[in-house]
C-alpha positions in Angstrom: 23.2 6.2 -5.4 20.6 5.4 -2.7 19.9 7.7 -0.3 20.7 6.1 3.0 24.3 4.3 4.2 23.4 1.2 5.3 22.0 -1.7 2.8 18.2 -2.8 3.4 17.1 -6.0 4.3 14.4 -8.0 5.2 15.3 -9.9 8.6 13.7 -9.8 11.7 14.6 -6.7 13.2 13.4 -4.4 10.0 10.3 -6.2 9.5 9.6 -5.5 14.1 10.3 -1.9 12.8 8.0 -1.5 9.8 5.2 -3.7 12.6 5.8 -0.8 14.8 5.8 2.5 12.2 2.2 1.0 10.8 0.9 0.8 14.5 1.7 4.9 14.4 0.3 5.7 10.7 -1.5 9.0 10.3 -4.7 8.7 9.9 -6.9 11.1 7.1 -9.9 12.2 7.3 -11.2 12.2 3.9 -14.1 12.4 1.4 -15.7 9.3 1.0 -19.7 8.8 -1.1 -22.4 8.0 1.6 -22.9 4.2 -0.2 -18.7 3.8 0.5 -17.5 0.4 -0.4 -14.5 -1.1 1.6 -12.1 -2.6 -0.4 -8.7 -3.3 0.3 -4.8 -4.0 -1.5 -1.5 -6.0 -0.9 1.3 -3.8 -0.7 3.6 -7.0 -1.3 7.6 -6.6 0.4 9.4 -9.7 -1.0 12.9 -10.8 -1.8 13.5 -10.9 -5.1 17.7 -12.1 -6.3 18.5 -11.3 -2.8 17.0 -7.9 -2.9 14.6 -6.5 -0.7 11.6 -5.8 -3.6 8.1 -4.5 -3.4 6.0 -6.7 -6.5 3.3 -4.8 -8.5 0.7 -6.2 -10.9 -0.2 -4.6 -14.2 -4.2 -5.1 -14.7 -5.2 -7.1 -17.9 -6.2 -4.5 -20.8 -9.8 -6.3 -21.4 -11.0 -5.3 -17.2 -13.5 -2.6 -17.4 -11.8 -0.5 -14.5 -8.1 0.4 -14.4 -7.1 -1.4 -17.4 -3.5 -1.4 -18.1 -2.7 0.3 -14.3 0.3 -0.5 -12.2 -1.4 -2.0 -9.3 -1.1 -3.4 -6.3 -3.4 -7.2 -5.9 -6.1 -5.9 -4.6 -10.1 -5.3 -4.9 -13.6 -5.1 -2.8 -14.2 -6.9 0.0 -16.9 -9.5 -0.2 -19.8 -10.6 1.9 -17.7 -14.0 2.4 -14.7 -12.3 3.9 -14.1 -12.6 7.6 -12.2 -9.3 7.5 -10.8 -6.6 5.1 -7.4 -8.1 5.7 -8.7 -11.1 4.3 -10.1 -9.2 1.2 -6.3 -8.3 0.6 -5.3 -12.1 1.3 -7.7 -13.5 -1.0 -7.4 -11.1 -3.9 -3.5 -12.1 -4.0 -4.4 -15.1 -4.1 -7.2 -14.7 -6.9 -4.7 -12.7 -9.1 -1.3 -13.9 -8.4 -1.7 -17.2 -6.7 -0.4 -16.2 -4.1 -0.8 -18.5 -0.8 -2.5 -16.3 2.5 0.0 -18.4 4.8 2.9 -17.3 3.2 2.0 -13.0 3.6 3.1 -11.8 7.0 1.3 -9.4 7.0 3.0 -6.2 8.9 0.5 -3.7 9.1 -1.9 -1.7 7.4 -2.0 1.9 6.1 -4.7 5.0 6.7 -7.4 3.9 4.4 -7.5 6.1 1.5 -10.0 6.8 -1.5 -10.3 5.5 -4.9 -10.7 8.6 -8.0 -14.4 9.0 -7.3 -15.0 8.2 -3.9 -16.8 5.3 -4.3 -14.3 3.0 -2.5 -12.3 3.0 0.9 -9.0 1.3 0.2 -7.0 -0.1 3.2 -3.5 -0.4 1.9 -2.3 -3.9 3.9 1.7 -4.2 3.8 2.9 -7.9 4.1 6.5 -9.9 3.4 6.5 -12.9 1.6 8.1 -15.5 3.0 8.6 -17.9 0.2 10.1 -17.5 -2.8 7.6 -15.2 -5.7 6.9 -16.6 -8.7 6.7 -13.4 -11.2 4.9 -16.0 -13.8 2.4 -16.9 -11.9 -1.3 -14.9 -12.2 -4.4 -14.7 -13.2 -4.7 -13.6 -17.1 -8.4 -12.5 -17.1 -7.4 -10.0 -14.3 -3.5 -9.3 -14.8 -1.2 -8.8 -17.7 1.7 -8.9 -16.2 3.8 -9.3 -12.1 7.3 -7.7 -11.9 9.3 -6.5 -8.9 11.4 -3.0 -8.1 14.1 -3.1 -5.8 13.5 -0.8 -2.9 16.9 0.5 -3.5 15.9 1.5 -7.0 12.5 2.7 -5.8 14.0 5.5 -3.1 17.3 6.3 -5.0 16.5 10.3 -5.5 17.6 10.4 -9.0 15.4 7.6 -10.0 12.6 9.6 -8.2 13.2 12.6 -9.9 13.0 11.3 -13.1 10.0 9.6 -13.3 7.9 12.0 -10.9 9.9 15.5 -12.4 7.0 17.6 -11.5 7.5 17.5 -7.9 10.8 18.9 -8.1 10.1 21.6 -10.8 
């Protein structure tokens, strides 16, 4: 059973509302190495058999960071990128396929660091607007694309049991 009364959707007036939480994010102050390297993610809301669904990427097995995570598309941002938005843009795009112009993108996250410091990840959320393609990605970086519902993802039980140690 979820854990609020109402069912979530994507329209307009939730997507004004998660705009106007990310304007008000706290913000850390954390450790980051002096040579810091910005990089960035897609946090990816999407609609998935008329559910509101956040999509994750499972890194290919053969990459020699992270291999076999549940990720986020996502990576460093490059000289050529006009901004570390764009980094998040263009690494869904490299690993997924997915289009820039169809992310609306809602907001972005307190940048947080990687294991070892090394890297400052801003955590961009966005919506897709058309309809994902869970085949669809880049083999030499990703093994797999699946979705959660959000339902699923903040039911309390389902919480519990796959993070148990928080609640011990």
């Amino acid at each position: 059973m979820s854990s609020h009364s109402f069912p979530l959707v994507f329209n307009a007036n939730t997507l004004a509302l998660f705009r106007k939480r990310l304007l008000n994010c706290p913000k850390f102050k954390l450790n980051y190495k002096p040579d810091v390297k910005d990089a960035a993610v897609l946090v990816p809301l999407c609609i998935v058999q008329e559910k509101p669904s956040i999509l994750f990427t499972v890194r290919n097995l053969n990459m020699r960071t992270h291999r076999g995570e549940i990720s986020f598309p996502g990576g460093k941002k490059d000289d050529s990128d006009i901004s570390i938005e764009s980094t998040a843009l263009r690494e869904a795009q490299e690993e997924i396929g997915l289009n820039p112009s169809s992310v609306d993108i809602l907001g972005c996250f307190s940048p947080l660091p990687n294991k070892t410091g090394s890297l400052k990840v801003y955590p961009y959320v966005g919506f897709i607007k058309d309809q994902v393609d869970l085949k669809k990605f880049n083999p030499d970086e990703v093994s797999s694309v699946f979705t959660l519902p959000i339902d699923y993802l903040i039911d309390p039980s389902v919480f519990r049991k796959i993070i148990p140690e928080y609640y011990s």
